[in-house]
N, C-alpha and C positions, 0 to 999 in steps of 0.2 A: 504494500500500500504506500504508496506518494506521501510523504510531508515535510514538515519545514525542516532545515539543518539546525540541529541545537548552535550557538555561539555561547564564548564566554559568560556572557551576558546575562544569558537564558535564566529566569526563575524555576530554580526546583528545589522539590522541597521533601522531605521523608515524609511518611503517614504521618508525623506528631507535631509537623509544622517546622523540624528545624531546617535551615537551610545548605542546600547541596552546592559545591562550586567544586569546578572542574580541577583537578589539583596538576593536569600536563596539557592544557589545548594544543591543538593541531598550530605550530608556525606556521603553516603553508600558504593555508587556505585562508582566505575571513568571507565573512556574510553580515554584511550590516555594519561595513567596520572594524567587526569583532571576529578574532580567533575561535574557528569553529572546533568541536568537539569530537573523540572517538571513544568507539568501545574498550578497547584495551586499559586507557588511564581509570582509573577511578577517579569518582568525586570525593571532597571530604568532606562532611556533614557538621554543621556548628547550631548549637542552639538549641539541640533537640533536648526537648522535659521530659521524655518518655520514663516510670518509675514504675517499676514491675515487683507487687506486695513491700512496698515501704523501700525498696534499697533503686539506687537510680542506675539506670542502665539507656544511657541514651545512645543511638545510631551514632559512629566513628566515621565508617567511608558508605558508598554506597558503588558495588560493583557490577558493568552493563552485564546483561545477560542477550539483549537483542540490539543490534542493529542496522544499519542501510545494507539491501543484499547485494546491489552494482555500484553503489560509490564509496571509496576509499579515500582514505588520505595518508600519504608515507606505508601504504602498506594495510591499514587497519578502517573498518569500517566505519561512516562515519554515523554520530548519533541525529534520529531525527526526534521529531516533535512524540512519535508514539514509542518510543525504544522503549524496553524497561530493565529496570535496575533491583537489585536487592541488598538491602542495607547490612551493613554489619554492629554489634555480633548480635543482633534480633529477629531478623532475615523480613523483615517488614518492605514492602517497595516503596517508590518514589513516586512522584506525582510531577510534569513539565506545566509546568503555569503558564511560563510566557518564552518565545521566544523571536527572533526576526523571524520578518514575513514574509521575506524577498526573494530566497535561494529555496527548491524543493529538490530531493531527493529520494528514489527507489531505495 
């Protein structure tokens, strides 16, 4: 299915609202400006309240599990607007809020 390329930029966020950020973007490429994103890097997740029976256990990275099946970048697919990811160490997914609306990718 076709959609937007994740960028830098892009809003995502774990299931518990904390925020996702790409910890290597792609130098190659940009869309919007902005250093687009692949599957291989993980994100690192900051902010998450997630507290499982009193003791807190919030989302660390968050690692793709899907991404673009014909477009790469250096090698690695890249992420689009529907990829998904699974957080660690909780294994909860991720949610893409927002990202550019310029570049689409398979």
């Amino acid at each position: 299915m076709p959609g937007f390329l994740l960028d830098a930029g892009a809003t995502v966020l774990c299931s518990h609202g904390g925020r996702a950020a790409a910890a290597q973007p792609s130098p190659r490429v940009r869309a919007g400006g902005q250093p687009i994103t692949t599957a291989t890097a993980p994100h690192t997740v900051s902010g998450c309240p997630f507290n499982a029976g009193g003791s807190p256990m919030p989302c660390v990275t968050a690692q793709w599990t899907t991404g673009a099946t014909r477009v790469r970048s250096l090698g690695a697919p890249v992420l689009l607007q529907d990829s998904q990811a699974v957080c660690a160490p909780n294994g909860t997914p991720v949610s893409v809020v927002t990202t550019q609306m310029r570049v689409q990718g398979t």
